[in-house]
VOGU-3710 file (C-alpha; in Angstrom, 3 decimals, decimal comma):
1> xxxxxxxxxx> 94,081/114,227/111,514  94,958/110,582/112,503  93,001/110,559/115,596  89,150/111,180/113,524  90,018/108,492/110,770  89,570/104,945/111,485  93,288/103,287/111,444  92,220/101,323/108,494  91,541/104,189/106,225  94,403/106,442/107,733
11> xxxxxxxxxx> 96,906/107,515/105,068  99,519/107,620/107,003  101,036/104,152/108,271  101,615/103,280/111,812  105,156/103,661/112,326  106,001/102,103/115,656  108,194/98,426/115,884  105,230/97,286/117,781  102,698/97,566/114,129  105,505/97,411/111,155
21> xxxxxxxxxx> 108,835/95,156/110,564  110,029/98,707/108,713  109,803/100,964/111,734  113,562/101,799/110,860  112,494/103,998/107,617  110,349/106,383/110,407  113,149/106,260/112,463  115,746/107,471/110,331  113,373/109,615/108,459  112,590/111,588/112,059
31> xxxxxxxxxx> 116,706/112,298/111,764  116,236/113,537/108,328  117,616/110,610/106,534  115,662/108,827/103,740  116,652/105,139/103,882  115,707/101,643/101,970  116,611/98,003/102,068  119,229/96,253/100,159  119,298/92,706/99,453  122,055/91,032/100,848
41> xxxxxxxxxx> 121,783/88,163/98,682  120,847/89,718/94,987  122,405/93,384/95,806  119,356/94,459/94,645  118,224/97,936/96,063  114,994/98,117/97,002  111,687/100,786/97,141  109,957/101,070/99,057  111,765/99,097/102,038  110,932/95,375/102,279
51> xxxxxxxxxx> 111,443/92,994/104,474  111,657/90,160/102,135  113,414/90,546/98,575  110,594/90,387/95,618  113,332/88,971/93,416  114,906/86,332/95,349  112,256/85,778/98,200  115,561/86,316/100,800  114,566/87,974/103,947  118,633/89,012/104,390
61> xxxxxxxxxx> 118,068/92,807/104,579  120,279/95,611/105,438  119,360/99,659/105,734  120,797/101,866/103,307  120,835/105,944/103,522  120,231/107,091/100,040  120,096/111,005/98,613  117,701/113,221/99,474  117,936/115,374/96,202  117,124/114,449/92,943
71> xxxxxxxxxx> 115,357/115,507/89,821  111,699/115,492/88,855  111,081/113,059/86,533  107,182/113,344/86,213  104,027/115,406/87,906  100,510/115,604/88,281  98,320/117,727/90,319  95,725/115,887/92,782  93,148/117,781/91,856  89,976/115,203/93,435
81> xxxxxxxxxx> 90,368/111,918/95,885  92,619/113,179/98,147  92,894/110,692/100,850  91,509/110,846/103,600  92,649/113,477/106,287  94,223/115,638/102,761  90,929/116,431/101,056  91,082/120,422/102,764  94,768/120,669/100,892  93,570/119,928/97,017
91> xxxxxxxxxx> 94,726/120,842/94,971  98,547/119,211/95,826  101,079/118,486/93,291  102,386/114,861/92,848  105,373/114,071/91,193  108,400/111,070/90,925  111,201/112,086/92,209  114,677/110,134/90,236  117,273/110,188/93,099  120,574/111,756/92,756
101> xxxxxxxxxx> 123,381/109,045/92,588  120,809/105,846/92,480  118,362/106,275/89,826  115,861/105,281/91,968  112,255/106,903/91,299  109,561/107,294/94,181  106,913/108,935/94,052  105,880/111,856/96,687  103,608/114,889/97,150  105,900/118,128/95,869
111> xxxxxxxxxx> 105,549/121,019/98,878  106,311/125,054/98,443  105,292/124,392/94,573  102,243/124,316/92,652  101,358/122,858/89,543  101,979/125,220/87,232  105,474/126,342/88,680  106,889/122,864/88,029  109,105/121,218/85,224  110,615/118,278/84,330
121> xxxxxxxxxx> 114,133/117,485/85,555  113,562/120,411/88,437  116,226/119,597/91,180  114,242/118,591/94,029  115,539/117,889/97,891  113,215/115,842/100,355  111,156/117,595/103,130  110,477/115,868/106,324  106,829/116,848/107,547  105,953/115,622/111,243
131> xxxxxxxxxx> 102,045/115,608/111,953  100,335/116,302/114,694  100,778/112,871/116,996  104,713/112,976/115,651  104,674/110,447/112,932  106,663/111,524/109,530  106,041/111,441/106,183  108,308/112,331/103,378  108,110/115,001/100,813  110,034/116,676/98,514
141> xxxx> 110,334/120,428/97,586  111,652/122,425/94,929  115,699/123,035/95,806  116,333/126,508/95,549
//
């Protein structure tokens, strides 16, 4: 996929320390870990990971794990627009995922699921997918 779309309409971000200040997420997330910042200096726990603090503008970071199960909280299906590299895979479902513990809410493409098969508050655990040139993107999946 990545290597036939231009770099500035690829999907999926470059993940290497040499093109992003975040390359720890990808890192982590090639162990299976889903991680974030925290804001040293407001506590405040941040998604998706930042480098500076939108609350208090500090750029005092540290890398928290957090759950990789939660509950769906909401869901739609991509049904047109995919982007591009995704448009042979509509329709997808989308959904926001409220992680256990946290509370936080991100939003991901739902895999092993369609549409129809979903419901709210579902228990959902993250799925790791690793494309082609070995960059990762995260995904959750029904938990069964």
């Amino acid at each position: 996929m990545a290597e036939n779309v231009p770099h500035i309409l690829d999907f999926c971000p470059l993940e290497d320390e040499k093109f992003t200040r975040i390359h720890t997420f990808f890192d982590n997330l090639k162990e299976g870990k889903l991680t974030t910042t925290k804001c040293q200096k407001c506590n405040t726990l941040l998604w998706q990971p930042r480098v500076v603090c939108p609350h208090c503008s500090s750029d005092e970071m540290e890398w928290v794990e957090l759950p990789t199960t939660g509950k769906l909280f909401a869901f739609t299906a991509m049904l047109l627009g995919a982007p591009l590299g995704f448009e042979d895979e509509v329709p997808f479902p989308i959904g926001v995922v409220e992680l256990d513990q946290v509370g936080l809410k991100i939003l991901a493409r739902i895999d092993d699921a369609s549409y129809e098969d979903l419901e709210f508050e579902m228990p959902m655990e993250m799925n790791v997918v690793t494309l082609e040139d070995g960059r990762v993107l995260y995904r959750f999946k029904p938990k069964h």
